[in-house]
C-alpha positions as CSV (number, residue, x, y, z in Angstrom):
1,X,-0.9,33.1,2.9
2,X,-1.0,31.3,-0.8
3,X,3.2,30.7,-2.1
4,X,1.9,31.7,-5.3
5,X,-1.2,33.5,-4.9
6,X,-3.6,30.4,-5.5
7,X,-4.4,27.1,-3.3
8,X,-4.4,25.5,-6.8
9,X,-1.3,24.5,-8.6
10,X,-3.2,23.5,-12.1
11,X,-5.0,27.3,-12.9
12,X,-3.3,29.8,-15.8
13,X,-1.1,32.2,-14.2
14,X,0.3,34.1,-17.9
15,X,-0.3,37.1,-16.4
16,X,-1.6,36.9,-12.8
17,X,-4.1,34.7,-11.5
18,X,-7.7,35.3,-12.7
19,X,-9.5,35.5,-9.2
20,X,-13.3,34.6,-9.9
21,X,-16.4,36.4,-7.7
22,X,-19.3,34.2,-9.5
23,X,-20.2,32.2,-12.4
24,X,-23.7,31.8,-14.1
25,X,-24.3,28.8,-17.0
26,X,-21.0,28.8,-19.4
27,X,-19.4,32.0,-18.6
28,X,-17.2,33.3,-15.1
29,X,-16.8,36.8,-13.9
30,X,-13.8,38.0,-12.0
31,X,-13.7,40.7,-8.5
32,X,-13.2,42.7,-11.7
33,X,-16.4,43.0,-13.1
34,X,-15.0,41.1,-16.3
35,X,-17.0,38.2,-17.9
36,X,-14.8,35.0,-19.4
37,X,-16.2,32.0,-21.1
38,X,-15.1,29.3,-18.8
39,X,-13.7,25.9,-21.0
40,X,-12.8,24.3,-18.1
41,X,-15.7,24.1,-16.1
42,X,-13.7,23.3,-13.1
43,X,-12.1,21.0,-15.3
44,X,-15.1,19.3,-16.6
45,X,-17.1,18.5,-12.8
46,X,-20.0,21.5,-13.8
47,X,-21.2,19.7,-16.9
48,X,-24.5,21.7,-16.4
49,X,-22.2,24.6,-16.0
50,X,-22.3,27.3,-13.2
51,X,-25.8,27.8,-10.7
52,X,-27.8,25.4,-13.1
53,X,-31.2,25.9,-11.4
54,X,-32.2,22.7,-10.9
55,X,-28.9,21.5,-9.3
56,X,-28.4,24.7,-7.0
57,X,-32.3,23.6,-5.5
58,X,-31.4,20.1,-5.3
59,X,-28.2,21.3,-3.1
60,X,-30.0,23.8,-1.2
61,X,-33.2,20.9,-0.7
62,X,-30.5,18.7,0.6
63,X,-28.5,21.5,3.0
64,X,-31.9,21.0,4.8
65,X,-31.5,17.7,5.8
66,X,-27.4,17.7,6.3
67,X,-24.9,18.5,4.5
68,X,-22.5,15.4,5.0
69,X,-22.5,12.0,7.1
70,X,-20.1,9.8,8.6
71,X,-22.4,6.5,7.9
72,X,-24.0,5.7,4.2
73,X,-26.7,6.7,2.7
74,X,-29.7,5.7,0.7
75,X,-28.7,8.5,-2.7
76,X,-24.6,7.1,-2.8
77,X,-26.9,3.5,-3.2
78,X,-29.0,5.3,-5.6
79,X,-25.8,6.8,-7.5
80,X,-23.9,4.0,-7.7
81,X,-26.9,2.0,-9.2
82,X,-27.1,4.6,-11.6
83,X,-23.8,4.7,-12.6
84,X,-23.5,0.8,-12.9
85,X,-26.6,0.4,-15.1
86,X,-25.5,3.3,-17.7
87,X,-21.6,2.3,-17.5
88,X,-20.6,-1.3,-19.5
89,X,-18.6,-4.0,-17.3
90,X,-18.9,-1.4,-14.0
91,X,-20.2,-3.8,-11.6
92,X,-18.5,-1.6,-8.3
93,X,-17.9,1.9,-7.3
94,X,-16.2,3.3,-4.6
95,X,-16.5,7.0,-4.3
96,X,-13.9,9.0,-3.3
97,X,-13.2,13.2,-2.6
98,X,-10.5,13.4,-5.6
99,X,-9.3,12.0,-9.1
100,X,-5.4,11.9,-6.8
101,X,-7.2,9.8,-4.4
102,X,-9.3,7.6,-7.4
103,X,-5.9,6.5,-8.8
104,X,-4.0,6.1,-5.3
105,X,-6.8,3.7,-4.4
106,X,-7.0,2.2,-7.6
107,X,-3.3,1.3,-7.4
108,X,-3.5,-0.3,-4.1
109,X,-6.0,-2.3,-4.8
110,X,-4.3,-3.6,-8.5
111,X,-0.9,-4.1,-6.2
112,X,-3.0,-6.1,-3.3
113,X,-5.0,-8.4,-5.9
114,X,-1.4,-8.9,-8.2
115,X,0.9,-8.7,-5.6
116,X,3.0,-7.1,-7.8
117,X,4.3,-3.6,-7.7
118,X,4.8,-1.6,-10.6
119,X,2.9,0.5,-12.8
120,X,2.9,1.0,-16.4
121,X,1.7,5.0,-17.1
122,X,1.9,7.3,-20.6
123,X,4.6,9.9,-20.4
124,X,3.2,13.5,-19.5
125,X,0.2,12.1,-18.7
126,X,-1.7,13.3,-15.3
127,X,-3.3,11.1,-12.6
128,X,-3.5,13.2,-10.0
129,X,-0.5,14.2,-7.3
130,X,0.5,10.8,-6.2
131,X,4.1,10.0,-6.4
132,X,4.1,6.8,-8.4
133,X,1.4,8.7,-11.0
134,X,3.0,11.9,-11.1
135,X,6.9,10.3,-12.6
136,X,7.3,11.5,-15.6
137,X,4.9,14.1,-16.1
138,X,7.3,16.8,-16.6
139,X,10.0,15.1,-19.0
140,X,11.9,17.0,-21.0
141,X,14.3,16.5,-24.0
142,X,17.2,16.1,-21.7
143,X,15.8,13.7,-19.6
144,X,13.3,11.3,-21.1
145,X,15.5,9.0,-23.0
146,X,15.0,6.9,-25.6
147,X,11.4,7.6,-27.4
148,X,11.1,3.4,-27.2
149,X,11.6,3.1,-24.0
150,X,11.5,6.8,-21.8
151,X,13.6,7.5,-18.8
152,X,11.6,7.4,-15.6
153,X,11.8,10.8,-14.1
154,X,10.8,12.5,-10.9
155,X,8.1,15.7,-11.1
156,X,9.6,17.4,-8.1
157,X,13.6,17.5,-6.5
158,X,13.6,14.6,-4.0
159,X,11.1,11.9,-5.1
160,X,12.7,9.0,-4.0
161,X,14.2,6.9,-6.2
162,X,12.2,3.5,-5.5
163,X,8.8,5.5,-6.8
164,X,11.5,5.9,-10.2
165,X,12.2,2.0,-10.1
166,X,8.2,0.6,-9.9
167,X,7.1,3.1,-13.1
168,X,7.3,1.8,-16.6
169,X,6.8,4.9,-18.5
170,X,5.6,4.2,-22.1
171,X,5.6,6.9,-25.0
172,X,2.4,8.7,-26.1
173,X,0.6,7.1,-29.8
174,X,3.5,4.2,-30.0
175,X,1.4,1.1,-30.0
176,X,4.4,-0.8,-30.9
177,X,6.8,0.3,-28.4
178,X,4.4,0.4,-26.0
179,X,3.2,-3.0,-26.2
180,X,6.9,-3.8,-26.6
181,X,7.6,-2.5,-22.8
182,X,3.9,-3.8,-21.6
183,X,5.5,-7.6,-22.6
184,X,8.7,-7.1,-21.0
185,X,7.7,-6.1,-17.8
186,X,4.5,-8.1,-17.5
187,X,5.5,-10.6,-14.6
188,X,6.4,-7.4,-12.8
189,X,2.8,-4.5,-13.7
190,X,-0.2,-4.2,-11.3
191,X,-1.6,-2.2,-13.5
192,X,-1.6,0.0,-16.7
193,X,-3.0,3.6,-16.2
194,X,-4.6,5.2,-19.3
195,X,-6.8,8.5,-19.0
196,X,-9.4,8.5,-22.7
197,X,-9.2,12.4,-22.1
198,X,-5.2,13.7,-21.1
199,X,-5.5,16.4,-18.8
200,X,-3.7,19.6,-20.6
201,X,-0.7,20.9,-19.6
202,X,-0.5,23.9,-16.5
203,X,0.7,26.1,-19.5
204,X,-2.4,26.1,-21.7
205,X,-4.8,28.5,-21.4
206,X,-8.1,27.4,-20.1
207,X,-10.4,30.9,-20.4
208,X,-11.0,32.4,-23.0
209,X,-11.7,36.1,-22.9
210,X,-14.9,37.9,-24.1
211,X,-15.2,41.0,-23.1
């Protein structure tokens, strides 16, 4: 069974984890019976929120005619026409199952068009559970160094040490340092990962009870 009681390492567990039964438009109920305004929304995929009518009878109208195909179809066309026309200087997509797998791909494809290796990334930031995105995302004050120019540090006991080597880690609102480190190591980045929205940390609280 689950190590921990979840298949999820990123949910609240304060106090136990919060098993959910159903969820209806901005709120979550638990095998309980308890309702719980949900502010993660599955962190922030249900932007309609939970069973919004008209996407449950889109699913369900789709279920009819397959639920998932090994060749392309016509709608990821229509999506990605969508998403291009509403999103400046996004000419391609490539869609994907995961934000991990966004970023591992998104890498790759930097390293193959630089031929360069490293990676330049905020520390504590999250991208995902890729080994190259997840150094330094659990620093602490007796490991991260100098504040200019942050230790690289593994997220989990025997990461190797090459993944340590090919991450510049920069430090969070220090425009000056960090443009410092992004000059030294230019010949050397692929690419520079930022995220407009930090994912919280594991340890904040993402429900908030109601009733």
């Amino acid at each position: 069974m689950f190590p921990d009681g979840t298949s999820r390492v990123t949910i609240d567990r304060s106090s136990g984890p919060v098993y959910i039964d159903r969820g209806m438009g901005s709120y979550v109920f638990d095998v309980d019976g308890r309702r719980f305004l949900d502010l993660n929304c599955n962190f922030m995929t249900l932007i309609h929120g939970h069973a919004f009518a008209p996407v449950v009878e889109a699913i369900t109208t789709q279920l009819h005619r397959g639920s998932c195909f090994a060749n392309p179809t016509e709608s990821e066309i229509e999506l990605a026409e969508l998403l291009c026309a509403r999103i400046p200087r996004l000419d391609r997509v490539r869609f994907v199952n995961t934000g991990t797998e966004a970023v591992l791909f998104a890498i790759k494809a930097a390293r193959a068009f630089t031929g360069r290796s490293k990676i330049a990334k905020l520390e504590g930031a999250y991208h995902g559970a890729y080994d190259w995105a997840e150094v330094s995302l659990a620093a602490n004050p007796d490991n991260w160094g100098d504040p200019a120019a942050p230790n690289s540090t593994p997220s989990y006991r025997g990461a190797p040490g090459g993944v340590l080597d090919d991450v510049v880690v920069l430090s969070f609102n220090d425009v000056t340092g960090v443009r410092q480190l992004l000059s030294l190591h230019a010949p050397q980045l692929a690419a520079v990962l930022l995220d407009p929205m930090p994912s919280l940390t594991a340890s904040q609280i993402s429900i908030a009870t109601l009733t």
